[in-house]
C-alpha positions in Angstrom: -48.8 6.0 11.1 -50.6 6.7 13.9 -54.1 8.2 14.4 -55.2 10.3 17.1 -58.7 10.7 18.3 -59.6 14.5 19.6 -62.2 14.7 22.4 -62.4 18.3 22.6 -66.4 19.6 22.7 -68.1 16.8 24.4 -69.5 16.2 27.8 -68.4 13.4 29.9 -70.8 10.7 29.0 -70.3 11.4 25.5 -66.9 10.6 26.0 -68.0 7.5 27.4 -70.2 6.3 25.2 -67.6 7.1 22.1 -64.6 5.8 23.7 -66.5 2.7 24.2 -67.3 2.6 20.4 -64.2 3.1 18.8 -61.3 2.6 21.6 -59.7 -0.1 19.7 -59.6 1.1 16.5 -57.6 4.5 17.9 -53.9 4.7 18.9 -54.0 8.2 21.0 -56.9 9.3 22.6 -56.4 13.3 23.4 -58.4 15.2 25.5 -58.6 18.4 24.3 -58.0 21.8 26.0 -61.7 22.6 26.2 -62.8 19.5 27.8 -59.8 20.2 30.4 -61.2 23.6 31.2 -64.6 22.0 31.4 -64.3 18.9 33.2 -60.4 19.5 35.1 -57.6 17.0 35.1 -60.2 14.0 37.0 -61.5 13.8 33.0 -58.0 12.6 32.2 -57.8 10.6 35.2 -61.0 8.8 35.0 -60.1 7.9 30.8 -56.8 6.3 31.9 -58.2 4.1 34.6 -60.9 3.5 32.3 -59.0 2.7 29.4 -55.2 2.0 30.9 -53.3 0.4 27.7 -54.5 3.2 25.2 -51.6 6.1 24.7 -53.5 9.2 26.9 -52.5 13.0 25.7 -53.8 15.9 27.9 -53.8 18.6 25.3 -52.5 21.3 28.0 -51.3 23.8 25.6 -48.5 24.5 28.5 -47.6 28.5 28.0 -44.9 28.6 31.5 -44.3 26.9 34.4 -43.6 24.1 31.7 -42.0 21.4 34.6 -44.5 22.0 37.3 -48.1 21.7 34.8 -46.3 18.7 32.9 -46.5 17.2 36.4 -49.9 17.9 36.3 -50.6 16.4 33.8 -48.8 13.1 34.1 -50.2 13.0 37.4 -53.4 13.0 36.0 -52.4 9.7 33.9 -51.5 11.7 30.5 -48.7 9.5 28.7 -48.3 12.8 26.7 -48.9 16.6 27.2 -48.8 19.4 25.3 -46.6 22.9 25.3 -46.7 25.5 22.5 -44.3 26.2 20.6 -44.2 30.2 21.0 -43.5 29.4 24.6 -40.0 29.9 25.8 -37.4 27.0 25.2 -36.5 27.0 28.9 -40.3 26.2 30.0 -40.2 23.5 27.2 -36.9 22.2 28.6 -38.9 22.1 32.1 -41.6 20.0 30.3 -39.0 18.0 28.9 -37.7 17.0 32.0 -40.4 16.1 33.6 -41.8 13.8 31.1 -38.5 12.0 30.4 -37.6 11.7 34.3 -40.8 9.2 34.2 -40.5 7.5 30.5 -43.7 10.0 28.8 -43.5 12.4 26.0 -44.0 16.5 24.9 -45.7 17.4 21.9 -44.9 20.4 20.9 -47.8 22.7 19.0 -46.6 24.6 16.4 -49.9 26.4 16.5 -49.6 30.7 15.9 -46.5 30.1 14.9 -44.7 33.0 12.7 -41.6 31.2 10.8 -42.3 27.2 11.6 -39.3 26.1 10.0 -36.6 28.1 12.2 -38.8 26.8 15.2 -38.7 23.2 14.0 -35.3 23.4 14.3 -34.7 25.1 17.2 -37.3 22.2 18.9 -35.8 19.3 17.3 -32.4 20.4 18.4 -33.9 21.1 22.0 -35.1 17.2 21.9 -38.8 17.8 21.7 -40.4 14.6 21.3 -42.9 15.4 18.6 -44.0 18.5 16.7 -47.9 18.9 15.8 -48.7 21.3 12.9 -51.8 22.4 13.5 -54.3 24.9 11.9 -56.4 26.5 14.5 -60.1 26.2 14.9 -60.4 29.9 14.2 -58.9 29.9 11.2 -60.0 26.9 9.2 -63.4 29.0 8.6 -61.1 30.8 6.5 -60.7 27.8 4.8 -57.2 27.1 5.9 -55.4 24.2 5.9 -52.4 22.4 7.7 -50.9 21.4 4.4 -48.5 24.4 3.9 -47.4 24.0 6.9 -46.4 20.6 7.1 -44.6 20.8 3.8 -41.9 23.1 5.6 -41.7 21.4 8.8 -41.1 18.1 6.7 -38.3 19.6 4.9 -36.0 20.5 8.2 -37.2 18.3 10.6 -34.7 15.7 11.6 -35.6 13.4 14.7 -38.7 14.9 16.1 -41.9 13.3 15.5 -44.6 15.2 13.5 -48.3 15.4 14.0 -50.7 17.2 11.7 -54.4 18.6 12.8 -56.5 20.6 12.0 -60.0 19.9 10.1 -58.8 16.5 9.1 -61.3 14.2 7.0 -61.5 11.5 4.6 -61.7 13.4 1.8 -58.1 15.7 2.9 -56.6 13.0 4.4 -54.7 12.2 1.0 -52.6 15.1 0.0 -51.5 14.8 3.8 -50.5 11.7 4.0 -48.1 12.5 0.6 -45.6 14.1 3.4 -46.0 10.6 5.9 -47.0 12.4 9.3 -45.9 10.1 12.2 -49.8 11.0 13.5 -52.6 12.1 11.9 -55.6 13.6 14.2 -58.7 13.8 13.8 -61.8 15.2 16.2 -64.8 16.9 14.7 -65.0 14.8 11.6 -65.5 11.8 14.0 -67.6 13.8 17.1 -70.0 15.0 14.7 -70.6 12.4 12.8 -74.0 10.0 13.8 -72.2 6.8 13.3 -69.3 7.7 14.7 -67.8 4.2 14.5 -68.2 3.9 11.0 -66.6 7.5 10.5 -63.2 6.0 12.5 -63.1 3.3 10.3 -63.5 5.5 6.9 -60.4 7.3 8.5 -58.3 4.1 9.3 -59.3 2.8 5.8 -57.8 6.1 4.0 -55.0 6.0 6.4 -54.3 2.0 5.5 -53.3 3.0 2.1 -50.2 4.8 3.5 -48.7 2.2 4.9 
């Protein structure tokens, strides 16, 4: 099981300094879709050639033109990018093919998704690489949860990958890791947090008992 750091609401330095702290203790650092908008593709760029061996994911959240911003992305350095799932299967298939023409890798976000479980199978028969079920920002202050959601996508998934997000800490980390995600991510609990090192580590230690 793997854990993935989220870098979404911080400025460069910030990154910096965290990535720094806590590099080796993370599998997959993802830059986030804000930080993209913020900062442009150089952000993903200057993390790789920073940090070459770590697993890099550009959190594109690729809508169309799925071959041509995949490019982009893996241009930039990304080992991974992004598409959402409501997007049309052919601009996933372009996705797909640019990111297995050079050995990297599509997550597909199941995020606004209507009925997850006909989509997970619609994606795993496509070839997606991984499926992240994710609860959206806007919606956890409703107190939402990815939980649900993962419990279908766990029953009919059969060779895709699965990712969960979405509010992840400590303390809900359990009754996730019950359905054995492939990734777990986690972002605010960890770019909030003062010691931010010592917050990884409390996530690692949860995540240890899983294994």
């Amino acid at each position: 099981m793997k854990l993935q750091l989220a870098l979404d609401l911080l400025d460069v330095g910030a990154v910096r300094r965290l990535l720094d702290e806590v590099i080796d203790l993370v599998d997959i650092v993802e830059i986030g879709t804000p930080l993209i908008l913020q900062e442009g593709m150089t952000i993903v760029t200057e993390i790789k050639e920073r940090h070459p061996t770590v697993t890099l994911l550009a959190d594109l959240k690729i809508m169309d033109a799925g071959e041509i911003e995949a490019k982009i992305g893996f241009d930039a350095g990304a080992d991974i990018v992004t598409v959402l799932g409501v997007a049309h299967d052919s601009t996933i298939q372009g996705a797909l093919n640019q990111a297995h023409k050079r050995g990297k890798q599509v997550m597909v976000d199941l995020i606004a998704v209507n009925d997850v479980q006909t989509r997970t199978r619609d994606l795993d028969l496509l070839g997606v690489d991984s499926l992240c079920v994710h609860t959206a920002f806007d919606v956890q202050k409703q107190g939402q949860s990815p939980l649900r959601e993962l419990q279908l996508v766990e029953i009919v998934r059969n060779r895709a990958k699965i990712a969960v997000a979405g509010g992840i800490k400590p303390d809900t980390l359990p009754e996730i890791l019950v359905y054995r995600p492939d990734v777990v991510i986690v972002g605010g609990f960890v770019t909030s947090c003062a010691e931010k090192r010592k917050a990884v580590q409390e996530v690692r230690q949860v995540l240890s008992f899983a294994r």
